[in-house]
Short mmCIF file of the C-alpha atoms (twelve columns), coordinates in Angstrom:
data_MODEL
# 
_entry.id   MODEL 
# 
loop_
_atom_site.group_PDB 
_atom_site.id 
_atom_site.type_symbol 
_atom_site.label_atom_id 
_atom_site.label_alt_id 
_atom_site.label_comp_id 
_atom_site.label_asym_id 
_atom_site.label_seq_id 
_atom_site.Cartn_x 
_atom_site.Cartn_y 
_atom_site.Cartn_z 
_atom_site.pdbx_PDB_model_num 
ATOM 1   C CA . UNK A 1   -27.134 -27.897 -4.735  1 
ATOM 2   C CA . UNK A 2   -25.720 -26.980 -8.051  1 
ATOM 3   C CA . UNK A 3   -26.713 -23.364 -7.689  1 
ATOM 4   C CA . UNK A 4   -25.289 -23.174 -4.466  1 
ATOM 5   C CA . UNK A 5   -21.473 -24.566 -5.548  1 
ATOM 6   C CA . UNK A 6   -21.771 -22.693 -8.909  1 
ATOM 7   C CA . UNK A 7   -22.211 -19.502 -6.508  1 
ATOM 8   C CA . UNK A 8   -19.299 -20.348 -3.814  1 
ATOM 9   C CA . UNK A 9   -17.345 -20.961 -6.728  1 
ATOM 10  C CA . UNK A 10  -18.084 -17.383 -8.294  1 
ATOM 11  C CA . UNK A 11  -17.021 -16.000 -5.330  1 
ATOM 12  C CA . UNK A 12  -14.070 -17.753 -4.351  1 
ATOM 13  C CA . UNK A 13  -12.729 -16.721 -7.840  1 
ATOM 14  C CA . UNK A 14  -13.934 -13.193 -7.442  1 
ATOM 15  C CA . UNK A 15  -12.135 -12.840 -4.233  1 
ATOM 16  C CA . UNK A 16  -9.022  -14.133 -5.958  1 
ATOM 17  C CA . UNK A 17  -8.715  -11.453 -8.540  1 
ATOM 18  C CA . UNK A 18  -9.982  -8.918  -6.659  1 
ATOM 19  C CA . UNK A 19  -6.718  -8.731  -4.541  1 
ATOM 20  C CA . UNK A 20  -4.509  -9.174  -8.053  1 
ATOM 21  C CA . UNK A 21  -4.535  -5.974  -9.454  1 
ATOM 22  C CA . UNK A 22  -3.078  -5.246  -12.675 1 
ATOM 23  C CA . UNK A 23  0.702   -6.040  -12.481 1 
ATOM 24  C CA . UNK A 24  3.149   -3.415  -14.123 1 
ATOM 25  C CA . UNK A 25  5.840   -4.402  -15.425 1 
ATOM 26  C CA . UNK A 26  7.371   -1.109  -16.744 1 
ATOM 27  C CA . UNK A 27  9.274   0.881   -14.090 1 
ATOM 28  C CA . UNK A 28  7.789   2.802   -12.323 1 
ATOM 29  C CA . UNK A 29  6.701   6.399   -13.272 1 
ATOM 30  C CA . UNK A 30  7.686   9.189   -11.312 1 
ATOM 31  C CA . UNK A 31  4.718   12.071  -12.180 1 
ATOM 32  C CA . UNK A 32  1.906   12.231  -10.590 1 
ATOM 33  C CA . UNK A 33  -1.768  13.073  -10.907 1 
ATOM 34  C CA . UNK A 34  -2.445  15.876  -8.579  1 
ATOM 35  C CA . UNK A 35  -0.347  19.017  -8.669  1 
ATOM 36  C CA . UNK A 36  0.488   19.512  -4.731  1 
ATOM 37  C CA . UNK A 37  3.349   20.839  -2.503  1 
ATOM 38  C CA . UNK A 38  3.431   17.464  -0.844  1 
ATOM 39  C CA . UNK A 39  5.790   15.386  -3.257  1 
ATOM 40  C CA . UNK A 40  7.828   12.388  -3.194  1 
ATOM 41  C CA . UNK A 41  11.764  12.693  -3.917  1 
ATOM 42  C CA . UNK A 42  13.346  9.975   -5.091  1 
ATOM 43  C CA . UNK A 43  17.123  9.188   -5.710  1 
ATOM 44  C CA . UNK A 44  18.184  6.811   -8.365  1 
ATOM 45  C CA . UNK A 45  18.859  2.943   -7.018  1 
ATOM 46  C CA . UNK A 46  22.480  3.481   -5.799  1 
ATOM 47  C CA . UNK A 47  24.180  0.898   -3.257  1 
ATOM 48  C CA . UNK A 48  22.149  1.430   0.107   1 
ATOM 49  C CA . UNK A 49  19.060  1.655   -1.569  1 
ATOM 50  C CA . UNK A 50  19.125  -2.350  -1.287  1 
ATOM 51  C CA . UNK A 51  20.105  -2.201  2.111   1 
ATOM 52  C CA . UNK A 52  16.810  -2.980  4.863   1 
ATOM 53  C CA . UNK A 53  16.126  -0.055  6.639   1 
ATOM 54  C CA . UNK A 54  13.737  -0.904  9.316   1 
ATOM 55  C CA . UNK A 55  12.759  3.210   9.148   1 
ATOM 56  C CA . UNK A 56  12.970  3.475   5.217   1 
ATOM 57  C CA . UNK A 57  11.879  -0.079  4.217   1 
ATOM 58  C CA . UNK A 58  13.186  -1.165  0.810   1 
ATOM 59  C CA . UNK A 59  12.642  0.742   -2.584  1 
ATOM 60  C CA . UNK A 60  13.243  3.729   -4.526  1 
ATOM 61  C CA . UNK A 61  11.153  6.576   -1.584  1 
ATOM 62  C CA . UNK A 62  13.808  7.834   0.572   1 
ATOM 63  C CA . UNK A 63  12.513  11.265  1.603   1 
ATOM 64  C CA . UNK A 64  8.477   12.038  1.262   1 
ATOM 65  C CA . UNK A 65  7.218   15.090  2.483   1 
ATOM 66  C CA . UNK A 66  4.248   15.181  4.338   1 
ATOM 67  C CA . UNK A 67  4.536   18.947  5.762   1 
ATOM 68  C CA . UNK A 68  1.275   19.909  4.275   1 
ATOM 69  C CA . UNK A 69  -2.069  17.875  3.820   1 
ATOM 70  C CA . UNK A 70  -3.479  17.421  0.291   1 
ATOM 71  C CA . UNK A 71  -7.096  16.054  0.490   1 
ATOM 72  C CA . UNK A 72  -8.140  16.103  -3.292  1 
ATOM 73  C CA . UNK A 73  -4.779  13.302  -3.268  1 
ATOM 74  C CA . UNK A 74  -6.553  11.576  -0.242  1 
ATOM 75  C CA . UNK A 75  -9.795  11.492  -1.880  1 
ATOM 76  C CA . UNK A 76  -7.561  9.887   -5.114  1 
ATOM 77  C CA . UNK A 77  -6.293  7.614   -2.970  1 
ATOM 78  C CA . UNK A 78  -9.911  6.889   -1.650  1 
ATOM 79  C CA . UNK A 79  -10.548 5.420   -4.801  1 
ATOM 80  C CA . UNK A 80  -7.426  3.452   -5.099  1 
ATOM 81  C CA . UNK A 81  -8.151  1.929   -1.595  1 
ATOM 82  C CA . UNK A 82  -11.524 1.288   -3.068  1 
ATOM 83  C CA . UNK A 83  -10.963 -0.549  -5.675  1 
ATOM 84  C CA . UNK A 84  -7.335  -2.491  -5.219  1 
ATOM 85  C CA . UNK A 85  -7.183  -2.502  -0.611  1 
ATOM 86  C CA . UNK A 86  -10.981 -2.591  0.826   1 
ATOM 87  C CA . UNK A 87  -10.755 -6.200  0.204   1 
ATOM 88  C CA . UNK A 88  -8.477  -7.186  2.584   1 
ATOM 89  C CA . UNK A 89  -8.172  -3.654  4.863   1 
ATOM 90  C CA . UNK A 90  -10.690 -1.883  6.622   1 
ATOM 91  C CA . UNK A 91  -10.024 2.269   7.460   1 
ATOM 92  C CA . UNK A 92  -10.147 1.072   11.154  1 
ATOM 93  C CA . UNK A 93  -7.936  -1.185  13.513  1 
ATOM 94  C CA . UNK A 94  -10.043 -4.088  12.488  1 
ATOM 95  C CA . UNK A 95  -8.256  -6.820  10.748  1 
ATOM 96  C CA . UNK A 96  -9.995  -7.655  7.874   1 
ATOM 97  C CA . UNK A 97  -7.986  -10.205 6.086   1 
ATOM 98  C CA . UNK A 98  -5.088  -7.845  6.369   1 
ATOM 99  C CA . UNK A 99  -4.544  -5.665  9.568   1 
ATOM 100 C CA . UNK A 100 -6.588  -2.127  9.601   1 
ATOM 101 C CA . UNK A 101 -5.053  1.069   8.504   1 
ATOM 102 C CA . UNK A 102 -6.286  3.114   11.291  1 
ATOM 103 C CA . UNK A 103 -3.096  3.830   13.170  1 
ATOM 104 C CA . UNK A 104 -0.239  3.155   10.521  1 
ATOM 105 C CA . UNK A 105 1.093   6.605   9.872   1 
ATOM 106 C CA . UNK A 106 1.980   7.013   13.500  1 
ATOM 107 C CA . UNK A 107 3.659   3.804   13.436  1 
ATOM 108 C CA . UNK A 108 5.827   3.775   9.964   1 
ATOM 109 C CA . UNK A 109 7.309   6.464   8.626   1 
ATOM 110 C CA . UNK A 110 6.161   7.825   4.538   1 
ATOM 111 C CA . UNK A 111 9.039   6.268   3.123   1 
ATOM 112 C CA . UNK A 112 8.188   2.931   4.660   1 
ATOM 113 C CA . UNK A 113 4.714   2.488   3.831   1 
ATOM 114 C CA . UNK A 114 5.156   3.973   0.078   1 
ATOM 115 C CA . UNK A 115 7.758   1.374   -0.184  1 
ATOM 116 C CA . UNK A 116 6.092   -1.308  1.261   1 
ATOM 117 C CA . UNK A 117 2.776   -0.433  -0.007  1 
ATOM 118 C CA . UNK A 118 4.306   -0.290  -3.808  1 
ATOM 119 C CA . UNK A 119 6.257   -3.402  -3.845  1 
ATOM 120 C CA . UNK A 120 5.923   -5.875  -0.594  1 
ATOM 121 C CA . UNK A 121 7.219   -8.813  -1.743  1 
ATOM 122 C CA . UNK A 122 11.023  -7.682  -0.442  1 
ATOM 123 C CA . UNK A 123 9.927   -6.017  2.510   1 
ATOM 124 C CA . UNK A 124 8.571   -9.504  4.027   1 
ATOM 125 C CA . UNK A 125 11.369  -11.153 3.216   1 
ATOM 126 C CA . UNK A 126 13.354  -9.038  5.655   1 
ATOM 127 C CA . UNK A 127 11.444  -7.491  8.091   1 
ATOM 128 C CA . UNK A 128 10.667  -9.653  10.962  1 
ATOM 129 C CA . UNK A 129 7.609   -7.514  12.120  1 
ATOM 130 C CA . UNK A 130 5.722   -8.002  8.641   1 
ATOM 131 C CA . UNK A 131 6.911   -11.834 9.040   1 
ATOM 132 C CA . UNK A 132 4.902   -11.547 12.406  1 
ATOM 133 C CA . UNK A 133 1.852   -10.046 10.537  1 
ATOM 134 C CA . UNK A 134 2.256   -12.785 7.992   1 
ATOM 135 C CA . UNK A 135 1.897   -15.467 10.569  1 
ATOM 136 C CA . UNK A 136 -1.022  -13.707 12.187  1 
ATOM 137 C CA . UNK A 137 -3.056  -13.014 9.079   1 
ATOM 138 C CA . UNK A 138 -1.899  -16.069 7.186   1 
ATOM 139 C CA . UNK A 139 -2.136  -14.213 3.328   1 
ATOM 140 C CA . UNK A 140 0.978   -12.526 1.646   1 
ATOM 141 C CA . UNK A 141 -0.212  -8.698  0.626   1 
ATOM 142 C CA . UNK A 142 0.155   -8.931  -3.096  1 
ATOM 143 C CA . UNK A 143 2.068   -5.953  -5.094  1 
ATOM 144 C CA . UNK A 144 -1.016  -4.206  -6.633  1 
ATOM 145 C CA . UNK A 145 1.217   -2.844  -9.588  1 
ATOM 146 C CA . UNK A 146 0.816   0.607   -7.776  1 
ATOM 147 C CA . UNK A 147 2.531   3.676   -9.570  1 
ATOM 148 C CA . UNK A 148 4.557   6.122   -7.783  1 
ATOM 149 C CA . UNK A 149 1.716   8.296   -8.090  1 
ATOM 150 C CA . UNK A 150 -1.038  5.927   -6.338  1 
ATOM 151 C CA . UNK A 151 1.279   4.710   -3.420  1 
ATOM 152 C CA . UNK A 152 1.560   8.534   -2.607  1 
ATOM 153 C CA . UNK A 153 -2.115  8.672   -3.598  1 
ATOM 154 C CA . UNK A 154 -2.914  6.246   -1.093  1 
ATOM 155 C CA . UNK A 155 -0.004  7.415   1.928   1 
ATOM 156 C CA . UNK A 156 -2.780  10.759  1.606   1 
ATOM 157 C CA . UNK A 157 -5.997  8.713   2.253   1 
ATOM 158 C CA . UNK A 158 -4.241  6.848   5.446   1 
ATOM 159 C CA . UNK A 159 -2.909  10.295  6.771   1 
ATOM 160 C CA . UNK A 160 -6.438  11.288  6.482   1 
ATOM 161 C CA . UNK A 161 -7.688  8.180   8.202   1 
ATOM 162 C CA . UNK A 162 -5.242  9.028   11.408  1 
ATOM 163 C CA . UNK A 163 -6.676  12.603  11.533  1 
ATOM 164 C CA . UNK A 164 -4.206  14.955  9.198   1 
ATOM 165 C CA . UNK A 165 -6.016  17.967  7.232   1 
# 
């Protein structure tokens, strides 16, 4: 019996860090990995940038450009998914503990899922569909300390998910 709570306690505390990530506290760098023609421009936090923008989100990605499909960034942002999202997200519609990715860039827009994906905590303050997801999946997504770099990283790996090349 001992063995058996020692165990479900391993594993209740491995599922608890395994959605932390490593919080960054710096701001947030603006080069990336992977040299590609698919890049992220970003304007400097001027007034409207804190405005919600059910299209935009909240955050610093106003204008991402997706013209061209990178997959050595989508096979990056594999990884990333791997390591800091597979935990709560399957690559399907299945909810896993969070709702599945298949589907998501045909519903939000770049600039709203880099956003949300690299700082969430604003986002579902204010926007009463994530409150909706909240109440349906019952756990608050956590901000995986993501850099510019990884959201954009990981934007690639969903596209790829929904059928881009």
């Amino acid at each position: 019996m001992y063995t058996l709570k020692t165990m479900a306690l391993s594993v209740l505390t491995l599922a608890l860090f395994s959605c932390g990530g490593d919080k960054k506290t710096d701001s947030i760098p603006t080069a990336t990995t992977t040299e590609t023609t698919a890049t992220t421009t970003e304007a400097p936090a001027a007034s409207g940038t804190n405005e919600y923008d059910p299209k935009r989100g909240l955050g610093p990605h106003e204008n991402v450009d997706v013209s061209k499909f990178d997959p050595a960034m989508a096979a990056a942002g594999k990884k990333i998914a791997e390591v800091k999202c597979t935990s709560c997200h399957k690559p399907t519609e299945e909810k896993l503990v969070g709702p599945g990715w298949k589907g998501v860039t045909q519903r939000q827009t770049p600039e709203w899922i880099m956003n949300f994906i690299s700082n969430p905590d604003p986002m579902i303050d204010v926007d009463p569909e994530l409150q909706k997801q909240l109440e349906l999946c019952l756990v608050r997504m956590p901000n995986q300390g993501l850099a510019d770099n990884e959201a954009r990283e990981l934007l690639e790996y969903m596209r790829e998910i929904d059928g881009a090349k």
